[in-house]
N, C-alpha and C positions, 0 to 999 in steps of 0.2 A: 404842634399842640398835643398831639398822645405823647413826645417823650418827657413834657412837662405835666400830663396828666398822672404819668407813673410814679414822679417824683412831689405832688404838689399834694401836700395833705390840707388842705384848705375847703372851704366847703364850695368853694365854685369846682375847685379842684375834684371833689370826691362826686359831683354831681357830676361833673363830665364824665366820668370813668362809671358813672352807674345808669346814665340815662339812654335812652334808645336812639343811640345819634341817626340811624337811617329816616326814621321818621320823622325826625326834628331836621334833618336837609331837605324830604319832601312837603316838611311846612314852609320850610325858606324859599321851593320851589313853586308851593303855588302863591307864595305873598308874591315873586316875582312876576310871577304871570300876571298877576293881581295890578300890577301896575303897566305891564306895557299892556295890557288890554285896557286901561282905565285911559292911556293916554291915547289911543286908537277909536275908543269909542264913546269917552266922555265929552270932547269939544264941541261936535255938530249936537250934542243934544243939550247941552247950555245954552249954544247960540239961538237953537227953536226956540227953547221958552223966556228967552230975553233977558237971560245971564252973563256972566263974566266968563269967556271961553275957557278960561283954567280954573272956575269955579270946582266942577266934582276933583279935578286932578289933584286940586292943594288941600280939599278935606280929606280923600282917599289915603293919601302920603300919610297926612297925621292918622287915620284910623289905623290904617297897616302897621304904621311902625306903634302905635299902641298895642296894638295884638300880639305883635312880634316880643313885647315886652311881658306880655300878659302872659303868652307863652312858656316863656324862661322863668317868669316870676311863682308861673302857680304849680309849673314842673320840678320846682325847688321844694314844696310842702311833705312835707311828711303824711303819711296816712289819717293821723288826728287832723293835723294842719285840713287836710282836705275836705274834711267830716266837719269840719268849721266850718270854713266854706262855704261849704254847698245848702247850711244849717241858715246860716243868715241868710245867703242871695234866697233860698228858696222862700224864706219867710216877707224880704224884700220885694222880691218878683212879685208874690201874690200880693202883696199889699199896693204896689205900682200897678199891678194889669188891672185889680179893682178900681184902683183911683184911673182908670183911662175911660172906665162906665158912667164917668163924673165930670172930670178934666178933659177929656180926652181930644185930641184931635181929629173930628169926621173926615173920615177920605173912601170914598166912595160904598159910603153907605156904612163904614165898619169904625168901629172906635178902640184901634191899637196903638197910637202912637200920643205921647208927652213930651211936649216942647220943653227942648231946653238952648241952652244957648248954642250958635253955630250945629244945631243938628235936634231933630226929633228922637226920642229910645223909643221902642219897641219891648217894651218889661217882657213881655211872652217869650221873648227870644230864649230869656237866661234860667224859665222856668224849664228846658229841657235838659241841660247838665247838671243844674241843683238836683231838679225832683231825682234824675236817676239815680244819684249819691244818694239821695235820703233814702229813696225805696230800697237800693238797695243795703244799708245799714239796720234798717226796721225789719227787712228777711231774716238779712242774717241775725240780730237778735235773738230770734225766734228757736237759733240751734243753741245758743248761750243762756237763754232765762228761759227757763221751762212754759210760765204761763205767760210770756210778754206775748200782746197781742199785736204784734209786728204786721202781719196780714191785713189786720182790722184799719189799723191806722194808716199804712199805707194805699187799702179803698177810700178809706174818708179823705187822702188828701186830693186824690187821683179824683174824688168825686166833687172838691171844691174848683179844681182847677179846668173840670169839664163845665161846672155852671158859668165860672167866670169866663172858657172861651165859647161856651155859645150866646153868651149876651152879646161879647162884641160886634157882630159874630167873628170868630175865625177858625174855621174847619178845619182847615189845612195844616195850621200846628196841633192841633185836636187829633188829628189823626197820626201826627207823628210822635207826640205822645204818648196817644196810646197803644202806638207800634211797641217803641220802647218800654214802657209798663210790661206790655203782653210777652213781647221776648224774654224780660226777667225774669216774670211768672215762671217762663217756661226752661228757662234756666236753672234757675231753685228748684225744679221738678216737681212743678205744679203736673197734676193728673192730666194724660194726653186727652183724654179728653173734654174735661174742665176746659181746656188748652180751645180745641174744637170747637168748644159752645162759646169763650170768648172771641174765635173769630168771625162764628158766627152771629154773636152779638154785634163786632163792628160791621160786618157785611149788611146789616138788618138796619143800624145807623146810618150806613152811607145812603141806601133805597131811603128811609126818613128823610133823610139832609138833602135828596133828590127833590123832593116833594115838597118840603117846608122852605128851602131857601132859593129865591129865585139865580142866585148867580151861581149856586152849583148845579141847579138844573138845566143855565144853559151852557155851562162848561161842558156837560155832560155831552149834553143833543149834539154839540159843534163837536166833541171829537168826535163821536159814533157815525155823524149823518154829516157830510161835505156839503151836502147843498142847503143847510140849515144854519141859520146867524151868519157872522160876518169872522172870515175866517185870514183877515188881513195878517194879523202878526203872525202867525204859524205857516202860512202860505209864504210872506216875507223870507222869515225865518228858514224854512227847507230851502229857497230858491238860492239864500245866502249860502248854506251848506254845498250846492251845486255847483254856484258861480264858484268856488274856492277851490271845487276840486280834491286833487291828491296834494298838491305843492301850495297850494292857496294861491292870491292874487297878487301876494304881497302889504308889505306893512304900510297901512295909510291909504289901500284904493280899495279896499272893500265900501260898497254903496249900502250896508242895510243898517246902517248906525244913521246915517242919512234921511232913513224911514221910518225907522222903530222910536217911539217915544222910550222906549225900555231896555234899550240894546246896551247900556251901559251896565242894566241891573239885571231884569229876568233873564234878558235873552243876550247875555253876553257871549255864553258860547258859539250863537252864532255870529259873530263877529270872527269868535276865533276860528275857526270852520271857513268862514269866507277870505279874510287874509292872510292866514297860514296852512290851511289847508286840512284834508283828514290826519296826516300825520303828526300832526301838533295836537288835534284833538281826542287820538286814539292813545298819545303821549301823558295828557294832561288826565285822561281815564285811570291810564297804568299807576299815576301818581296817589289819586286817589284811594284805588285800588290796595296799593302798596301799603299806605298808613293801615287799611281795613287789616288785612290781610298778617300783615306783622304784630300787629296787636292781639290779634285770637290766637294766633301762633304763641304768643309769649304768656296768654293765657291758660294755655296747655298742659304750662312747667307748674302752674300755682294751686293750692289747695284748701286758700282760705276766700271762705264763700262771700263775704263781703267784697273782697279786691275781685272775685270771680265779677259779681253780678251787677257790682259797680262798673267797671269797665267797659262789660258785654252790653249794657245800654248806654253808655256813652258814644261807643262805638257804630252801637245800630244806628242812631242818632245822625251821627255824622254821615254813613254812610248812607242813611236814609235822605238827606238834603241834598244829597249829592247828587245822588240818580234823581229825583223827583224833578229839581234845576235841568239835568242833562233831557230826563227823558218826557217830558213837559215840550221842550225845543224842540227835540227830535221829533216832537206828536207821536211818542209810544203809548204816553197816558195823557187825561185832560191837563189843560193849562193848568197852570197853580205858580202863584204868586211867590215862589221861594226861592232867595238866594243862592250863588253859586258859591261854596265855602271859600272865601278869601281872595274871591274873585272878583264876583260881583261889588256894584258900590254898596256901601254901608256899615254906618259904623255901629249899629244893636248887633248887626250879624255879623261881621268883620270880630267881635269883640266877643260875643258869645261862643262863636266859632271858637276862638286862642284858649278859652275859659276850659271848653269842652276836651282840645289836644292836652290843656296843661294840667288837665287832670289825668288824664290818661296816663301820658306820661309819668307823672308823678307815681300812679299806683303800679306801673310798671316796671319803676325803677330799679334796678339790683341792689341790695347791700353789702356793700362794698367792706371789705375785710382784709386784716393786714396778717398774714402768716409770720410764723415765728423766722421762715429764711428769708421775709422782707419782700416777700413776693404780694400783690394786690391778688386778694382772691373776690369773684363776683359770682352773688347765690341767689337766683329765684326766692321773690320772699316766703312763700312756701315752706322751698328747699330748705334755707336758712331756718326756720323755726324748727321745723324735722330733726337737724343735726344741732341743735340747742336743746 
């Protein structure tokens, strides 16, 4: 494959020789995981609630291999291409999460999901990759047109999309949100301590959202106080990470897919904890880690502030869902109902997910340049405008 990427001026061609292949193998590696945990710990929880045993395993297959497409398809976009985008879905998104205050499907007490066929969407999912492409284009504006009120617009959208998630309610993308929001602020080099008094603002929310919403005030009480609420899934949960050990139990005798209503979705790492062991799980960390970790790295070489600020909330993003799923299981923080990135079932998050790496990807890309002795030259797009 690279000695035809050297020779193939084609545009599948020029995309392989300019995109981040390591991270695009660590996506293939956790769609993999994605599926032997799905077929480990999807069966027993079909058969509870009086499904078809290979019910999640044959929707799974088709989300993953959608994402895998979504992937490659949105890693292909140009920088405008992307600014597309992210322009409609965000405009989409909000108009879908409003219509779920209306439409919507109730599940337990919250109204985020719209029926469609063979699967419910979750619209909130895809308002965290859009908004960050938008907010961060409306930043960076603000260095290009003197008087565009970039900042301004960027509060007002950030200020629709807090209304729309606290009707439903849902705090928990609320908060991831505006993790991402606050990181870009602070990237663009918002005043540190503007910076301060926003987190302080969210700290002052979460005490509010304590007080006002009953289910995060007993998320709350149950992680702090063991002897308060009913502490079944996370007691499960740890007990599965025990039974698994260093080596795990092996594939197919782990018992906590057996007990968890949710061991297919929230608590699927522990599954993996229990029949593979710490070392697939500390495996499965490095992976994610990896994507994080290579992406700021590649954001180092770049010096235009858009592909900066874009990226650097895509990326909190992701690696914000990642710990919150992991460290939720583990009970480092309160439960919270959030996907394991490409792991977990579902296909809002499964799909959101692809949406979120293919634009990364995308804005990462090198461009790719042909020298006069015929040699492939690849230039940070930064770099590249510098020497233009």
């Amino acid at each position: 494959m690279s000695r035809l990427s050297r020779i193939d001026n084609s545009s599948i061609g020029r995309w392989w020789r300019s995109v981040d292949r390591m991270t695009l193998a660590c996506v293939g590696t956790l769609i993999g995981f994605g599926y032997i945990l799905m077929l480990a710990a999807s069966p027993a929880v079909a058969v509870r609630i009086g499904a078809s045993r290979n019910m999640f395993i044959f929707k799974q297959v088709m989300f993953l291999a959608i994402a895998g497409l979504i992937v490659v398809g949105v890693s292909m976009l140009s920088r405008k291409g992307v600014m597309r985008l992210a322009f409609i879905g965000c405009v989409v998104a909000i108009g879908a999460t409003a219509m779920t205050l209306v439409h919507g499907i109730e599940i337990k007490g919250a109204r985020r999901w719209i029926a469609l066929p063979m699967m419910s969407v979750q619209p909130s999912e895809f308002l965290k990759p859009c908004f960050a492409v938008v907010t961060a284009w409306l930043l960076a504006q603000r260095r290009v047109r003197r008087y565009f009120p970039g900042m301004l617009l960027a509060f007002a959208g950030y200020g629709v999309i807090l209304v729309l998630l606290k009707s439903q309610p849902d705090i928990g993308m609320l908060t991831v949100i505006t993790t991402v929001f606050m990181a870009q602020l602070f990237v663009d080099g918002l005043n540190i301590l503007l910076v301060g008094i926003g987190f302080g603002a969210m700290g002052g929310a979460g005490v509010a959202a304590y007080f006002i919403f009953p289910h995060v005030r007993s998320r709350v009480e149950r992680f702090l106080h063991p002897n308060v609420g009913d502490h079944y899934q996370i007691d499960t949960a740890l007990r599965a990470f025990g039974n698994g050990g260093l080596m795990g139990r092996g594939p197919g005798e782990g018992r906590v897919k057996d007990l968890l209503p949710d061991a297919h979705a929230d608590f699927v790492f522990a599954v993996a904890g229990e029949e593979y062991g710490m070392l697939i799980c500390l495996f499965i960390i490095a992976v994610f880690a990896t994507i994080v970790i290579r992406t700021v790295l590649r954001l180092l070489r770049e010096d235009d502030p858009f592909l900066i600020l874009a990226t650097s909330g895509l990326v909190t993003g992701f690696g914000l869902q990642a710990f919150v799923n992991m460290g939720s299981t583990l009970h480092l923080i309160p439960t919270k109902g959030m996907t394991l990135p490409f792991i977990s079932y579902g296909g809002s998050s499964a799909m959101s997910v692809a949406l979120t790496i293919g634009m990364m990807l995308a804005l990462t890309r090198q461009h790719v340049r042909q020298s006069r002795l015929g040699r492939t030259l690849a230039t940070p797009t930064g770099a590249w405008k510098a020497a233009t």
